[in-house]
C-alpha positions in Angstrom: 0.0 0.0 0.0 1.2 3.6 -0.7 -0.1 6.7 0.9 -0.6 9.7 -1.2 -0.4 12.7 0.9 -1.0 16.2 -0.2 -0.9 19.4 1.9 -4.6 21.2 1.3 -7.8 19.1 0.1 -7.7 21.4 -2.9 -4.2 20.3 -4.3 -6.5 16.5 -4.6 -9.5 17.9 -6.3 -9.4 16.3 -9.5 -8.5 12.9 -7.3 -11.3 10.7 -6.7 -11.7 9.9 -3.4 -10.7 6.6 -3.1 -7.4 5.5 -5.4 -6.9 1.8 -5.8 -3.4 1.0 -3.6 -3.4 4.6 -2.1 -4.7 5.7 1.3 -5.3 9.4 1.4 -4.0 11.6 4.0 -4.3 15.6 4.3 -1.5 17.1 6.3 -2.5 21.0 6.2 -0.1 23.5 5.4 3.1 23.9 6.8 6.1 21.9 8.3 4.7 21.6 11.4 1.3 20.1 10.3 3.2 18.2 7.5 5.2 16.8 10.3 2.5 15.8 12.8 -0.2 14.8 10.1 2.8 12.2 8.6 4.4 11.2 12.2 0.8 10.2 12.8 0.3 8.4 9.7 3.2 6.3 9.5 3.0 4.9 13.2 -0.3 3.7 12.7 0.3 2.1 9.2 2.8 0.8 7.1 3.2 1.8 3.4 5.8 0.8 0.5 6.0 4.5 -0.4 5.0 7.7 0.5 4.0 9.6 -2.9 3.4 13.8 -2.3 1.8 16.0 -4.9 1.1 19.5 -4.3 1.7 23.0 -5.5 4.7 25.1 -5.4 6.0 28.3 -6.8 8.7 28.5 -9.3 11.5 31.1 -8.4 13.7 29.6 -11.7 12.4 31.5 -14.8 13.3 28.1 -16.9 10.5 25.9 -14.9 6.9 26.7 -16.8 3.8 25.4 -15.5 4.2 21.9 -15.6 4.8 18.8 -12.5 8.6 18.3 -11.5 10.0 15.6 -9.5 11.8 16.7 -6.6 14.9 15.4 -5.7 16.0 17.2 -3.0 14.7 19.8 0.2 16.2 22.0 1.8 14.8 25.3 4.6 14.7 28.4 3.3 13.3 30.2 6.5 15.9 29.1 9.3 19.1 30.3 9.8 21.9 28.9 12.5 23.6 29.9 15.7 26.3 31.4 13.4 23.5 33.1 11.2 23.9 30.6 7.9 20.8 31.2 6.0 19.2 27.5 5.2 21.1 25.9 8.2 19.6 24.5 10.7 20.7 24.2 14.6 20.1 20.7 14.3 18.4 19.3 10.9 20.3 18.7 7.8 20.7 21.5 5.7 19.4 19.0 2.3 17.1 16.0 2.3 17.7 14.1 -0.5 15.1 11.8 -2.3 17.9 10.0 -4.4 15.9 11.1 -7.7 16.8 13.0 -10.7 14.5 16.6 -10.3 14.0 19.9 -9.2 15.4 21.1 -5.3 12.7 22.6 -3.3 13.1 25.4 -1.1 10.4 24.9 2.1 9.1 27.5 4.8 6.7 28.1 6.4 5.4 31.3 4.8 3.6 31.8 1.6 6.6 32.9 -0.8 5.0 36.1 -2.6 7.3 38.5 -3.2 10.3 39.1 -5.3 12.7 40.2 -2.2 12.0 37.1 -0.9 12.7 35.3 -3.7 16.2 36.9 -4.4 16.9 35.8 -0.7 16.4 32.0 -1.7 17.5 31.7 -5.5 21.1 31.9 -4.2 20.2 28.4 -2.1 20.1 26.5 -4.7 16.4 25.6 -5.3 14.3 25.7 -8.1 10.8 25.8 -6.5 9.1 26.4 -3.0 6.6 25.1 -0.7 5.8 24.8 2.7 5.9 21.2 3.5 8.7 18.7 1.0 11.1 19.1 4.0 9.1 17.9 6.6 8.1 15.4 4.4 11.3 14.2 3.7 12.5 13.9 7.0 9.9 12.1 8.6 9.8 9.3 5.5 13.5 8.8 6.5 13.0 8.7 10.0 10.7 5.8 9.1 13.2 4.0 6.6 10.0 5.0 4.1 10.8 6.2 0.5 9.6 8.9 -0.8 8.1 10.8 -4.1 7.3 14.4 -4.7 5.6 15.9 -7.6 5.1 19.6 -7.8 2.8 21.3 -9.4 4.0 25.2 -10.8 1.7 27.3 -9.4 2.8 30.6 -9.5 5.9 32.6 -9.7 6.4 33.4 -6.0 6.3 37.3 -7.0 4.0 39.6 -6.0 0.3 38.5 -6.4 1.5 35.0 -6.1 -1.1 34.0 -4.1 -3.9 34.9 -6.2 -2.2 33.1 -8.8 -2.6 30.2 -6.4 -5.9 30.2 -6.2 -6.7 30.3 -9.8 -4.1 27.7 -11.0 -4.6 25.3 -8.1 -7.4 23.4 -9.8 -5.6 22.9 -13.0 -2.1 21.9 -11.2 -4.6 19.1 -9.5 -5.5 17.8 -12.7 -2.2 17.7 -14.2 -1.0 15.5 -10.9 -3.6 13.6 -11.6 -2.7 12.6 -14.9 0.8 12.2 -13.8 -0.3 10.0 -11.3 -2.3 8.1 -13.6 0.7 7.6 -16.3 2.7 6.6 -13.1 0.9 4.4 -11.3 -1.9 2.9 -13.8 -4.7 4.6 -11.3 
C-alpha cells in the first residue's frame, strides 16, 4: 500500500476519493502540520512509499507550469547559531530523495514576493513550498521512501497568491494525470 499525501484538500480535487493502492491523507499546510499529520500516519500504518503532490511556486524562470520531481529539500526560512541562512541548529541543511529533479526550497510562509525570492535563488532551489522538508525527514526517519511531484503554481512574486488560487485546480489535474501515467490509477 502507498499513501498519497498532499498538503490542502484542494491540491487532490481532480483525485477521486478513493485510489486503488493509495490511502489518502491531508496534512495541512506547513512543516509543522506536515510533520505531525505524517508522524501520525506512519506509526499507525505501514506503506511501501509515501508519494506527495502538491503545488509550489517556481522562483527559476526556466520551470513553466508543468509537475517536477523533486529530488531534493532543503529550509529556506531558518538560519543557524552562526546566522547561515538555510542551516539548521540541528536538521540537515538538504534532504535528499535520491531522484533525478528539481530542489525545493520549504518555509513556512507563503513565498509572494520578489525580495524574498532573491533571498532563496542563491540556495540553490528551483521551487518552494511549505511542506517537502518535513516530508522528507519524517519518511527517512521511518526507513520510508519517498516521491514528490510539484505542481507550478505561481511565480512566488508579488500577487503570487492569487495566482494560487486560480491555477490550483488545473495543477490538481495535471498531478492527476501524472499519477495516472505513473501508477496505472
Amino acid at each position: 500500500m502507498k499513501l498519497l499525501v498532499a498538503a490542502l484538500e484542494t491540491e487532490l480535487a481532480a483525485f477521486p476519493a478513493e485510489l486503488d493502492g493509495f490511502d489518502r491523507l491531508v496534512t495541512g499546510p506547513g512543516k509543522l502540520q506536515a510533520t505531525y499529520a505524517l508522524t501520525r500516519a506512519l506509526d499507525a500504518a505501514r506503506y511501501d512509499e509515501i508519494v506527495v503532490v502538491g503545488t509550489a511556486g517556481a522562483i527559476d524562470a526556466r520551470l513553466d507550469a508543468s509537475v517536477y520531481e523533486i529530488d531534493a529539500a532543503i529550509q529556506h526560512d531558518v538560519t543557524d547559531i552562526d546566522g547561515i541562512v538555510g542551516q539548521h541548529v540541528s536538521l540537515p541543511p538538504r534532504v535528499e530523495l535520491g531522484r533525478a529533479g528539481v530542489t525545493i526550497a520549504t518555509g513556512d510562509h507563503f513565498v509572494d514576493d520578489s525580495e524574498a525570492v532573491q533571498v532563496i535563488r542563491p540556495l540553490g532551489a528551483g521551487l518552494v513550498d511549505m511542506e517537502a522538508y518535513a516530508y522528507v525527514w519524517v519518511a527517512q526517519q521511518f526507513g520510508v521512501p519517498i516521491r514528490i511531484l510539484k505542481a507550478v503554481s505561481d511565480r512566488a512574486q508579488d500577487g503570487a497568491i492569487t495566482d494560487w488560487r486560480a491555477a490550483v485546480t488545473a495543477c490538481s489535474a495535471l498531478l492527476r494525470e501524472r499519477i495516472r501515467d505513473d501508477y496505472g490509477v
